[in-house]
N, C-alpha and C positions, 0 to 999 in steps of 0.2 A: 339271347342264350349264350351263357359262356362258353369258351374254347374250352376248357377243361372237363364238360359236360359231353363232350364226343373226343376223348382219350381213350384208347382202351387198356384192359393190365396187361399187365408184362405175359412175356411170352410161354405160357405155360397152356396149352390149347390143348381140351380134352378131345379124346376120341366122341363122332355123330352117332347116336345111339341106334343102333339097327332097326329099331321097331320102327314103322312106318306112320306120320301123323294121319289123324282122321277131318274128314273137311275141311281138307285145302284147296285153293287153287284150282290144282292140278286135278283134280277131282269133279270138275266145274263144266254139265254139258249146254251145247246147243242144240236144239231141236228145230228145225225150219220147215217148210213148204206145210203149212197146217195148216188145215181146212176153217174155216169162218168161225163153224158153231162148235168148235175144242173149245171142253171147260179145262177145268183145273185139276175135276177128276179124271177125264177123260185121261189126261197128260199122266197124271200121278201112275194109271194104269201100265201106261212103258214099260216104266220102271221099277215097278215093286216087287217082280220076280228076280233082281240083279241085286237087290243088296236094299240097305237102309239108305236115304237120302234125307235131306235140308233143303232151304231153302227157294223155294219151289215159286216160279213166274209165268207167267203165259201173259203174251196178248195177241186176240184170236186177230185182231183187226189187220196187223202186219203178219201175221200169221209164222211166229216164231214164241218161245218160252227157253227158258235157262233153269236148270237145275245142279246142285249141289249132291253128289255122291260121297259115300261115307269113305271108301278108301277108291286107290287110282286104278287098282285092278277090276273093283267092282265098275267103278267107271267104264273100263278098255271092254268089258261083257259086255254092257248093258250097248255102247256104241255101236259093237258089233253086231250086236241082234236086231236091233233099233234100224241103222240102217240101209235105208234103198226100200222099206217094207214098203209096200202100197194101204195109206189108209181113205177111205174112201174116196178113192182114184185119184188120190195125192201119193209121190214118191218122198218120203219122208228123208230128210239131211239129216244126218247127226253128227256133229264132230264136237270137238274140245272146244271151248269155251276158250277166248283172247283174256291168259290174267291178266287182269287192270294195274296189279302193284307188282310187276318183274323189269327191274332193271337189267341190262345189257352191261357188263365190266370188261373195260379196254386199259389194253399196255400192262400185263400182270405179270411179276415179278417171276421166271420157270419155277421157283422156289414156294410160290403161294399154294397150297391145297384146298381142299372143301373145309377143313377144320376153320384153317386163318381167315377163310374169305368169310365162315361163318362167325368167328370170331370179330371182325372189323363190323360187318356192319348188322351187326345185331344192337350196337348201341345206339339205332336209330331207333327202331322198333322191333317185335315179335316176329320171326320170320318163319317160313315157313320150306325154305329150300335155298341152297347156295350149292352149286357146283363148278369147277373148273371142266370148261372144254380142251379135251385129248383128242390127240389124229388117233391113227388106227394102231400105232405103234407105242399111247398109252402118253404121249409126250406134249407137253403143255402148249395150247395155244395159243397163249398171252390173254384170252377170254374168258370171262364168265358171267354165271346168271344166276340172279339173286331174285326171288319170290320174298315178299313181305303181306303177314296176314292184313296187316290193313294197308287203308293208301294214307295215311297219317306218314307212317314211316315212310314210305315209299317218297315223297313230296319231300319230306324234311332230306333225306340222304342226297335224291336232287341236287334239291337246293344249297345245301351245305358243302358236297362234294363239288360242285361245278363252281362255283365261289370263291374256294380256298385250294388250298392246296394238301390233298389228302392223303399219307403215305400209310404202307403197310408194313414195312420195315423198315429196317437203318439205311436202305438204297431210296437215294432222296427223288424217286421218280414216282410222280404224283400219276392216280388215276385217272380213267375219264367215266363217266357212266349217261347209259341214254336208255329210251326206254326200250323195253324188250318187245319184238316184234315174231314172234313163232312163224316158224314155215312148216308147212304141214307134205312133207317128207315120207309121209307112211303110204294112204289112198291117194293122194294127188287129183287132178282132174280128169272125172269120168264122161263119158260121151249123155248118160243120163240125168245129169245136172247141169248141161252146157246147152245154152241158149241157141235155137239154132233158127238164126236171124237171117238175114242176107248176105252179109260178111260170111258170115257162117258156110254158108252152101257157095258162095262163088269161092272159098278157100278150097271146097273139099269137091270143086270139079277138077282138075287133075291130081293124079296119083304122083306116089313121092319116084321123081327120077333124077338120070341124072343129065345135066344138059352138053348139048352136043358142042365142038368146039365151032369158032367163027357164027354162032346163032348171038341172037341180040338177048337172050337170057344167059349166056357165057358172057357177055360184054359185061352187062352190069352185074354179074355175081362176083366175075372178077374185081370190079370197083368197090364192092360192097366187101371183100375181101383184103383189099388194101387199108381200108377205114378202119377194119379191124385192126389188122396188123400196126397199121398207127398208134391208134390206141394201147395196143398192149406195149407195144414200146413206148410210148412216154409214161405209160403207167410205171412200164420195169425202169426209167429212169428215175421216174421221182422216186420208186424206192429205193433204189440206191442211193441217188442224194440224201432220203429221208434217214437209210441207215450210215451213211460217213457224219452225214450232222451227229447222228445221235453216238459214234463212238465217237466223234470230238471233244460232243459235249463230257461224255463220260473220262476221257481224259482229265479235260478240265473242272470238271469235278470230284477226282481225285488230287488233282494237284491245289483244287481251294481247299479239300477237307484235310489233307496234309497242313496245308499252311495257318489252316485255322486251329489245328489239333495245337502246330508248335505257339502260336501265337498263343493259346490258351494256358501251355505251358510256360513261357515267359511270363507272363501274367501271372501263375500260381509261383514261380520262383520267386518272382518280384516282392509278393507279397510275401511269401514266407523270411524273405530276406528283410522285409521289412519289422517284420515280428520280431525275429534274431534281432534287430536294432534295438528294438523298444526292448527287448528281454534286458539284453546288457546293459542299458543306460538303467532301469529299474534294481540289478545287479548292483552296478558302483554306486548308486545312490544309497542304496541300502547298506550299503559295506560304508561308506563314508558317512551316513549317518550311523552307525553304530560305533567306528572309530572317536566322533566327535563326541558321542555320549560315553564312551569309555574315559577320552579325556577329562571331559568336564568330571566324570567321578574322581577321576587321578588327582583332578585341581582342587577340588573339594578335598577328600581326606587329606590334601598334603593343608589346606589353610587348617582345616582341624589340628590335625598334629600342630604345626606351628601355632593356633590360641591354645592350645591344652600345653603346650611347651611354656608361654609365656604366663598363663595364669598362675602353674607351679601341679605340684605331685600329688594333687589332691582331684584333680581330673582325669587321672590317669586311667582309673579303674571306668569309668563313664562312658571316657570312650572308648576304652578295649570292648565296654558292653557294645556301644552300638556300631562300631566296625564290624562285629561278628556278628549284628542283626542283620548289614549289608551283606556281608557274604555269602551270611544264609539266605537273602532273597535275590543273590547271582545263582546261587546253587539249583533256587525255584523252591516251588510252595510245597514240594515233594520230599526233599531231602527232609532227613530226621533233626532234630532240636540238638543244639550244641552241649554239652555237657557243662553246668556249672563251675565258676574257679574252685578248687580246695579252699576251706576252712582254713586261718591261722592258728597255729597252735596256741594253748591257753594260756601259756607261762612267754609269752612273744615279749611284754611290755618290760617281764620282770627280768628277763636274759638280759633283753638290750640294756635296761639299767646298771646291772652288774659290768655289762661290756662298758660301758663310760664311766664307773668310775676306777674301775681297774686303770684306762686308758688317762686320765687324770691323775691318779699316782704315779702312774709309770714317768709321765711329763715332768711332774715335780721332781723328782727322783733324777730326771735327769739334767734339769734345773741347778739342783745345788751339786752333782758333780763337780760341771762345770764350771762354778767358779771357786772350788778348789784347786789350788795352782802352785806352782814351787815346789812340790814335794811337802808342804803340808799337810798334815794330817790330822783333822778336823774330826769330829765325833759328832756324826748326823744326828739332829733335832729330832725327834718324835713327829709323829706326825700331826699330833695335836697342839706342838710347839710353833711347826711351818702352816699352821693354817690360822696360825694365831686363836686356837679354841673353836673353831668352827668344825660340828659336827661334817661326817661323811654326807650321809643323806642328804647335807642341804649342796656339797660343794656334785653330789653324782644326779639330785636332781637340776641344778642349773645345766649341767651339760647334757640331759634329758631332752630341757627347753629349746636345745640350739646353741645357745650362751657358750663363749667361751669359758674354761676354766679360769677360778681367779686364782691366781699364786701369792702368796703371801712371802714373807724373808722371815728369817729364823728370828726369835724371840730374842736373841744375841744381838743380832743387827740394827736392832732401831734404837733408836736414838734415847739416851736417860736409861739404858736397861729396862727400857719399855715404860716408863713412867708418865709415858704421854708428850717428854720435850720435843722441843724440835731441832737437836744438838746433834753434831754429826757422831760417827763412831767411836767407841771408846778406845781411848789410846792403848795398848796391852802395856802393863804392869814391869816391874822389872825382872828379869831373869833370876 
């Protein structure tokens, strides 16, 4: 049987319900000095004007029976009436029945009540009574008595309790339990139920006195008085002893459950201190890995840039697109879609054309300035003369292409007056 199987819950212990159980124990008579030929009805007759009853015995041969009464009061009538009757010049006995499953509870916590003691050991079995013994002034005896309806339970609590070590609270001072033995306190012993044998009648030849001093019955009262007084003092030493052991002990078991408490706390620091470690190295990890994945992107788009630099300005738009695919997948799958580039306008090709050959005039133009020199004054060629007959379109698409502009020399300057020789300039004419 598990340990966990005799735990009980936590401390939340209802109020014992006032109503009184029926067919307990406590309820349980004996009937003795019965004559031979008692049947079973005979017996049942006792007791049928006292209340309802169970479980009904007799054996005429020892000349006693046991009966079960429905409640303890009906019981305490029916005792009452029952007993010392004459039946057939038998004096009839009647008392309370010895419960066979009541344990005796020693060393109890001042603090434990009828609730707690009911509450502990009911997880043995069905019980049928638990109370704490009080002196007259209501104050706890460190004792009590526990009735279990079977002896199932009774045996298991036993055995379990004497075994282990069984507490009731957070004061780690374990139980003891033995079986309960009743003293019968109420009637006591009557002269009509005492056997009166020969001990018997050489007791009751003298009357009670008192003895005289120097007689040989003062001799030995007095020794038989010493014996006592012996007794009661080593008894009252050993409980002294018995109570400085046990506040010793109780010192010393505050100063382990102190030491244990801090020692439990080191151990939670420890480890919590330990967490804190592993938290932080999981921290820099994480941070260092996300550093090295930021660079590796940095590495990345910077090699892009540099192949989209060396391929030329035709990759340029390619990867403007998929930079701004990465950004938007730093930004997350949440962020909204990037807005498309602007459209070029529709006359883009035909502007830039015009810009180059403007820009190609203007060269030529300042071409043949420059090699007018000396204060001569020269009368600029047409522009159909300086290109040697070569349409605009062809000289503003070549520089469309990339191509430099080609410059041609005035129709003046080549060689033959253009005739095709290969003669240098013509001499000027005379004044």
């Amino acid at each position: 049987m598990r340990e966990d199987e005799f735990r009980g819950p936590p401390d939340n212990v209802p109020a014992i319900p006032l109503s009184e159980k029926k067919y307990t124990g406590r309820c349980r008579l004996f009937l003795g000095n019965l004559p031979n030929e008692m049947t079973e009805d005979d017996f049942k007759d006792f007791f049928t004007p006292h209340g309802e009853f169970t479980e009904v015995f007799v054996n005429p041969s020892k000349g006693f029976g046991f009966i079960r009464m429905d409640t303890r009061s009906n019981a305490e009538k029916a005792k009452a009436a029952i007993d010392g009757i004459n039946h057939k010049g038998r004096t009839l006995r009647c008392r309370f029945a010895t419960h066979g499953a009541a344990l005796k509870v020693l060393h109890l916590s001042p603090h434990v009540t009828n609730e707690k003691l009911e509450e502990a050991f009911s997880m043995f079995g069905e019980l049928e009574r638990a109370v704490v013994i009080v002196d007259d002034r209501g104050k706890s005896t460190g004792e009590g008595i526990v009735e279990f309806a079977r002896k199932s339970g009774f045996n298991a609590a036993m055995k379990r309790i004497n075994e282990g070590v069984f507490l009731l609270g957070a004061n780690p001072k374990p139980i003891v339990v033995e079986p309960f033995e009743p003293k019968d306190d109420n009637d006591g012993l009557q002269d009509r139920f005492t056997s009166k044998s020969n001990e018997y009648m050489k007791e009751r030849e003298q009357p009670p006195r008192f003895c005289p001093q120097g007689s040989f019955e003062f001799e030995i009262g007095n020794k038989w008085k010493e014996l006592y007084q012996n007794f009661r003092k080593q008894e009252e030493n050993l409980k002294r002893q018995f109570d400085e052991a046990a506040l010793k002990l109780e010192f010393e078991m505050e100063s382990a459950a102190m030491d244990h408490q801090a020692q439990m706390l080191r151990q939670d620091l420890m480890r919590k201190q330990e967490e804190l470690r592993m938290l932080e190295e999981q921290q820099q990890m994480e941070m260092q890995r996300r550093l090295e994945q930021r660079r590796q992107m940095e590495d990345q788009q910077r090699r892009q840039e540099d192949d989209i630099r060396l391929r030329g300005p035709g990759q340029q738009g390619m990867y403007q697109k998929e930079r701004n695919m990465n950004m938007g997948n730093e930004r997350g799958m949440d962020a909204p879609p990037m807005q498309p580039p602007p459209a070029p306008p529709a006359n883009l090709g035909i502007e830039q054309e015009r810009r180059n050959m403007g820009r190609g005039q203007r060269m030529n133009d300042m071409s043949d300035a420059g090699m007018m020199g000396n204060g001569q004054q020269a009368m600029a060629p047409s522009f159909q003369e300086r290109s040697g007959g070569m349409p605009p379109s062809l000289l503003g698409a070549g520089s469309l292409m990339g191509m430099p502009t080609m410059r041609l020399p005035p129709a003046g300057r080549l060689g033959n007056g253009g005739g095709g020789g290969g003669g240098g300039p013509t001499p000027p004419g005379p004044a």
